[in-house]
C-alpha positions as CSV (number, residue, x, y, z in Angstrom):
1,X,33.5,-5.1,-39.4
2,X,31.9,-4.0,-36.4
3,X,31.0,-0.5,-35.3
4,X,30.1,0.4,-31.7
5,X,28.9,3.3,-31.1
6,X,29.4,3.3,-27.8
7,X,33.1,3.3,-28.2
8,X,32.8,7.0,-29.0
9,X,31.2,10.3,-28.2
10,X,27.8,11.8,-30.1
11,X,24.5,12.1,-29.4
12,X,23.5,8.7,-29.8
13,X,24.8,7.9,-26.5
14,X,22.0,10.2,-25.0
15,X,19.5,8.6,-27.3
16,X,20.5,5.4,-26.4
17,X,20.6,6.1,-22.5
18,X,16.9,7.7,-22.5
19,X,15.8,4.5,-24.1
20,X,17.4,2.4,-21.6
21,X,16.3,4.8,-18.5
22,X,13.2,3.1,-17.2
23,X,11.4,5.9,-16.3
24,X,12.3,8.2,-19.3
25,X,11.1,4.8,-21.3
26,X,7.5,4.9,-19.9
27,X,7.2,8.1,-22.7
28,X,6.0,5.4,-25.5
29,X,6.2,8.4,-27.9
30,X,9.7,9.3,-26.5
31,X,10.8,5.8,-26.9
32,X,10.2,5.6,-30.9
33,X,11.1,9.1,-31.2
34,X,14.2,8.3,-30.0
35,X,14.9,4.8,-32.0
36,X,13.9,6.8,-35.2
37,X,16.6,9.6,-34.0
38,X,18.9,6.8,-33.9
39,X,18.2,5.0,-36.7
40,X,18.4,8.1,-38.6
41,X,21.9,8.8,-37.6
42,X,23.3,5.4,-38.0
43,X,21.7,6.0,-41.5
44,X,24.2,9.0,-42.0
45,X,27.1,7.3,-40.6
46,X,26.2,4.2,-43.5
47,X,26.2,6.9,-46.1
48,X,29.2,6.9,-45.3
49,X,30.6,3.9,-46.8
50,X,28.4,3.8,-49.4
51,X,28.9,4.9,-53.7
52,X,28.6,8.1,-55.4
53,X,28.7,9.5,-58.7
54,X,29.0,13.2,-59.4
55,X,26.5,15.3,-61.3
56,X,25.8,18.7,-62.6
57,X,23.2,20.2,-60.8
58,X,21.6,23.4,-62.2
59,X,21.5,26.4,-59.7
60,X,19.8,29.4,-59.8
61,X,23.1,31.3,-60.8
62,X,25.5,27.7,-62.7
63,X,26.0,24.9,-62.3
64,X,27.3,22.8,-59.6
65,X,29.3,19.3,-59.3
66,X,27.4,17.6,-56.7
67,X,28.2,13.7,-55.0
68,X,25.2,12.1,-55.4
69,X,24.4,8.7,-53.5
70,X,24.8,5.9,-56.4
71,X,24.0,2.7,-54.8
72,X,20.9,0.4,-54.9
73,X,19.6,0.1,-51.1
74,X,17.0,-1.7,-49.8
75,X,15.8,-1.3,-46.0
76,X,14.3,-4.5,-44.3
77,X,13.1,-4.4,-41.2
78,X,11.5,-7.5,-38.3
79,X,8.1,-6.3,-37.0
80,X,6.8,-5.1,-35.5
81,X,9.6,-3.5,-33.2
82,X,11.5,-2.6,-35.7
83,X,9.9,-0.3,-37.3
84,X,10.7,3.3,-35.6
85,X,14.3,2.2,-36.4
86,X,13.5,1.6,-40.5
87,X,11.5,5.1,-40.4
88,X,14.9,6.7,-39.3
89,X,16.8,4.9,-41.7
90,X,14.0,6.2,-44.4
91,X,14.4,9.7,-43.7
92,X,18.1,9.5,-44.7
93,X,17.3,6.9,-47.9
94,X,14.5,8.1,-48.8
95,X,14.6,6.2,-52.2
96,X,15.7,2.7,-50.8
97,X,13.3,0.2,-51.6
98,X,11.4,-1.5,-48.3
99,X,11.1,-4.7,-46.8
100,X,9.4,-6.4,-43.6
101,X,9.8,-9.8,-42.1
102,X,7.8,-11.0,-39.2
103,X,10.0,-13.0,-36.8
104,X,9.4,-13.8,-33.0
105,X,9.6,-15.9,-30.5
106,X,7.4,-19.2,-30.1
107,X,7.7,-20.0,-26.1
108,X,6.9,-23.5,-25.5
109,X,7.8,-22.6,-21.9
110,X,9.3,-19.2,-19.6
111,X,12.9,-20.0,-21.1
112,X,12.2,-22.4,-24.3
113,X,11.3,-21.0,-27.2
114,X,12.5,-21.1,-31.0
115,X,12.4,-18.2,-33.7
116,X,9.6,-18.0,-36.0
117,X,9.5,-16.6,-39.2
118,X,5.9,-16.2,-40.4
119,X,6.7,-13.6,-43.6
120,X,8.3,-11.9,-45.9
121,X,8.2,-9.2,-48.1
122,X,10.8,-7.7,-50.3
123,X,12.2,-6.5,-53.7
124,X,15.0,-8.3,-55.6
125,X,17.9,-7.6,-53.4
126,X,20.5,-8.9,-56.5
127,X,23.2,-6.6,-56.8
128,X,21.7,-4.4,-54.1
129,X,23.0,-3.1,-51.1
130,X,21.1,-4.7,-47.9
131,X,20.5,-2.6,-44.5
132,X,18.5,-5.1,-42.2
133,X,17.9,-3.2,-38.8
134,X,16.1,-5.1,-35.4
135,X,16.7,-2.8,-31.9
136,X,18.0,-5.7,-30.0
137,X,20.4,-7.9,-31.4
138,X,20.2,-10.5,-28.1
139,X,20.7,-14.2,-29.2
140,X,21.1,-13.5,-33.2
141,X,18.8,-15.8,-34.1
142,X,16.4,-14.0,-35.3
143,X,19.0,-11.6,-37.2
144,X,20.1,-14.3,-39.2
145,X,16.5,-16.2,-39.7
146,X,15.1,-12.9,-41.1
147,X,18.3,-12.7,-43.4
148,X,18.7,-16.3,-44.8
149,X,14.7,-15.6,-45.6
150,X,15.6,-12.5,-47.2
151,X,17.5,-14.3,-49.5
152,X,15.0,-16.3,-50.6
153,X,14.9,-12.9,-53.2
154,X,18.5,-12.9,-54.5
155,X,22.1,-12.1,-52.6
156,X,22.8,-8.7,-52.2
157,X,26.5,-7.0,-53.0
158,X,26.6,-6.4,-48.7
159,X,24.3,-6.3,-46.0
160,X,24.2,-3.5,-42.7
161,X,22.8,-4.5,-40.1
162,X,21.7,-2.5,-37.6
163,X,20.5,-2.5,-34.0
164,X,20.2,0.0,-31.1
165,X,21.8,-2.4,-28.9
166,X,23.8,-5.6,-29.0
167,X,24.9,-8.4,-26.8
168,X,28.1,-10.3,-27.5
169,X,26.7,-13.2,-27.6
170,X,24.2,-12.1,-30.7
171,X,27.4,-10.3,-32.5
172,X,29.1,-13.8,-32.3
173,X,26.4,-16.1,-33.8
174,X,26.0,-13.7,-36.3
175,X,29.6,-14.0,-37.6
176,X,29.3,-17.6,-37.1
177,X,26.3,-18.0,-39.3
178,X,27.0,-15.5,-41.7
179,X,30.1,-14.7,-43.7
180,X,32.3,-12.0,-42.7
181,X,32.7,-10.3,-45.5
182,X,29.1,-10.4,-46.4
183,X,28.2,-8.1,-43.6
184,X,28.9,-5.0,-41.7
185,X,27.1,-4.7,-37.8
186,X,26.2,-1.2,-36.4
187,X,25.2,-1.2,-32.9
188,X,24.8,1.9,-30.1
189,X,26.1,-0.7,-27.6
190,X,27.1,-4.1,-27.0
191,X,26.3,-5.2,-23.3
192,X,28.1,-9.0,-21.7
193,X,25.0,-10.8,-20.4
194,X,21.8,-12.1,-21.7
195,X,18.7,-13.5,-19.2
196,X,17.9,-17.3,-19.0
197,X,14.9,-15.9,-21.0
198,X,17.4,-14.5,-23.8
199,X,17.2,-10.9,-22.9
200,X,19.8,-8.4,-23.4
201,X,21.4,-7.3,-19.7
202,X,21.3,-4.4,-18.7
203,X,19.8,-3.9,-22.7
204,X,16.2,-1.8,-22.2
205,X,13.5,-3.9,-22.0
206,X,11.2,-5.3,-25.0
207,X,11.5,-2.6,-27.2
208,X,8.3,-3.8,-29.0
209,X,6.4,-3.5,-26.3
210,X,7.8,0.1,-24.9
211,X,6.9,1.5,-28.5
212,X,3.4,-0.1,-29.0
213,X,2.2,-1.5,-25.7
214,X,2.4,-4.9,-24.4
215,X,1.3,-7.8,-26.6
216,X,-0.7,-11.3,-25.3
């Protein structure tokens, strides 16, 4: 299943657009500000979908039946661009267990380069519910190199992934190279084009970069 945020109205759309305005973007602080806004709310909207139990909860004045969240999360994220967006995401699952993979892009030229995955750090994700976030979901490759290594530490039950935007493309090598019914895709957009140098069009820019300055 794939959810697009972009297909309906909330305040994500603004989020999304001040990241992608290229002035508004020159803010560094704005930028991850931003990405953590919108991680946070694509965090709610996964609650969502996700198991609870009721409990008794003792007021002041009774007691109260309360849903409380009853599923085993873990949040993996890629560095290091990633990170704003897991911070959001951590603010609404604030118990989730963490983990970080570093994956990037090994140019052996402007437009050849292959996907790197350097390392990886996680709990057991057996029996546990995966959310896997990146910001830019361009060629998938990367998406699906940081998930097989995941795996490396048991299968979870389901994995969300998100990202703050999409191209088709990416969405489509995804499903290819990762069963359907294995994962659900949030995105705040999906644009049609990517660059000869595998860049999301019109997408934002290197979000890595416009969060924490350019890298050699």
């Amino acid at each position: 299943m794939i959810h697009n945020f972009d297909s309906s109205q909330s305040v994500i759309n603004t989020f999304i657009a001040e990241m992608r305005d290229a002035n508004i973007q020159k803010d560094a602080m704005r930028f991850r500000i931003n990405m953590e806004r919108v991680g946070m709310l694509m965090g709610y909207e996964i609650s969502k979908v996700l198991n609870y139990q009721t409990v008794d909860v003792q007021t002041p004045l009774g007691i109260a039946p309360c849903k409380m969240l009853d599923t085993q999360l873990v949040l993996a994220t890629i560095l290091r661009a990633g990170l704003p967006l897991n911070n959001g995401l951590l603010n609404v699952f604030d118990k989730a267990e963490s983990g970080f993979v570093t994956a990037y892009r090994k140019y052996h030229s402007d437009n050849d380069f292959e996907i790197k995955v350097e390392y990886m750090s996680a709990p057991s994700l057996t029996d546990k519910v995966l959310i896997l976030s990146d910001p830019m979901l361009a060629t998938g490759s990367s998406m699906v190199m940081s998930y097989k290594a995941l795996l490396a530490n048991g299968t979870p039950k389901h994995t969300h992934i998100v990202s703050v935007l999409a191209s088709k493309e990416g969405i489509e090598y995804v499903l290819r190279h990762i069963r359907n019914s294995d994962i659900t895709i949030w995105t705040g957009g999906i644009d049609d084009e990517l660059t000869v140098q595998s860049y999301i069009v019109p997408g934002l820019g290197d979000a890595g970069d416009l969060a924490y300055g350019c890298k050699e």
